[in-house]
C-alpha positions in Angstrom: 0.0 0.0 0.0 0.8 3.9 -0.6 -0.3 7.2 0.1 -3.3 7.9 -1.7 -4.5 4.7 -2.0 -8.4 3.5 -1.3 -8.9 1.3 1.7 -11.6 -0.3 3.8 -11.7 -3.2 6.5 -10.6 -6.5 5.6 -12.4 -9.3 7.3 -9.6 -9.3 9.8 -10.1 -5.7 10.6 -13.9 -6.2 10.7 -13.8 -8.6 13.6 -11.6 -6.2 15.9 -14.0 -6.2 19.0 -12.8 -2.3 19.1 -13.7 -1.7 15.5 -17.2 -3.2 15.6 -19.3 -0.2 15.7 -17.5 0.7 12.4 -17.8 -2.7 10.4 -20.3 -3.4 7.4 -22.6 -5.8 10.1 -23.0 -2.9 12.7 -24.1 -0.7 9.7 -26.2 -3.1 7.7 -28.4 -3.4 11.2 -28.0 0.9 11.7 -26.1 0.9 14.4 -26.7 4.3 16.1 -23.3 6.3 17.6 -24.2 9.6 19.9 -27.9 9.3 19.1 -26.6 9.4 15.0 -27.4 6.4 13.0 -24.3 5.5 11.0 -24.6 5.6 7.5 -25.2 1.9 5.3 -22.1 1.3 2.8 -19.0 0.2 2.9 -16.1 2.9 5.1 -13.8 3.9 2.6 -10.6 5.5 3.4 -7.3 7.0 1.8 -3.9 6.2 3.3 -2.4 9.6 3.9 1.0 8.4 5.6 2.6 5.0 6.0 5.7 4.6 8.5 7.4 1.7 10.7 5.6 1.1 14.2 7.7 2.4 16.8 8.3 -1.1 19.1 11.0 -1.3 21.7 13.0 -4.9 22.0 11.2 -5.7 18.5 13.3 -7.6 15.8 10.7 -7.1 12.9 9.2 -3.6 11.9 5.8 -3.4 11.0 4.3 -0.7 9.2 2.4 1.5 10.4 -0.6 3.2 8.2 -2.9 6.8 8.6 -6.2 6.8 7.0 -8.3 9.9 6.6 -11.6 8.3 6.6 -14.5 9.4 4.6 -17.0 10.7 7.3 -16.6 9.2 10.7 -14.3 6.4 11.6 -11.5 5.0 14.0 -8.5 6.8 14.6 -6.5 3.3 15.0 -7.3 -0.1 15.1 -7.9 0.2 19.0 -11.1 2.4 18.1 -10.8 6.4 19.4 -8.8 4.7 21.7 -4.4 3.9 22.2 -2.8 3.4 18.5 -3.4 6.2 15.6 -2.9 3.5 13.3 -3.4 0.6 10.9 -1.5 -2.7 10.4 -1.6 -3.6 6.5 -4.0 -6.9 7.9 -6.5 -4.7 9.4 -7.1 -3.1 5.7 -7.8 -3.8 2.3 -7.9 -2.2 -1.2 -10.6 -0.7 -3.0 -11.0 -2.5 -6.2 -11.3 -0.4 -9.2 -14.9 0.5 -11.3 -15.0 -1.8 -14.9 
């Protein structure tokens, strides 16, 4: 993945028990978030900065992705909560229009 690219939850993401109010079940049923009923659709997202995780005692570097999300959506994979990020399993591409 790279900056500007179009994301949204893969199925690993979806089933974060932090991420739920977010995924496409909690928003096929309307889930309802400070008395607003979230939007039905997919959440679709651009990556605006990708850079390693910062890990002490760590041997392997994961990266570490932004997304600017199109209307409301976590700020990391911990919900509004702890990380301000993605790891590349928590997201998926948007495939292109034919």
């Amino acid at each position: 993945m790279k900056v500007g690219d179009l994301v949204t939850f893969s199925s690993y993401g979806e089933n974060l028990d932090a991420l739920y109010k977010w995924s496409s079940r909690a928003r096929a049923i309307g889930y309802f978030v400070n008395s607003k009923r979230i939007p039905q659709g997919p959440l679709v997202g651009m990556v605006i900065s990708v850079k390693p995780e910062i890990r002490y005692h760590a041997c392997d570097t994961k990266m570490q992705y932004d997304i600017r999300w199109i209307g409301d959506g976590p700020k990391g994979r911990n919900g509004h909560f702890g990380t301000g990020g993605f790891y590349r399993k928590d997201l998926k591409f948007i495939s292109k229009a034919k």
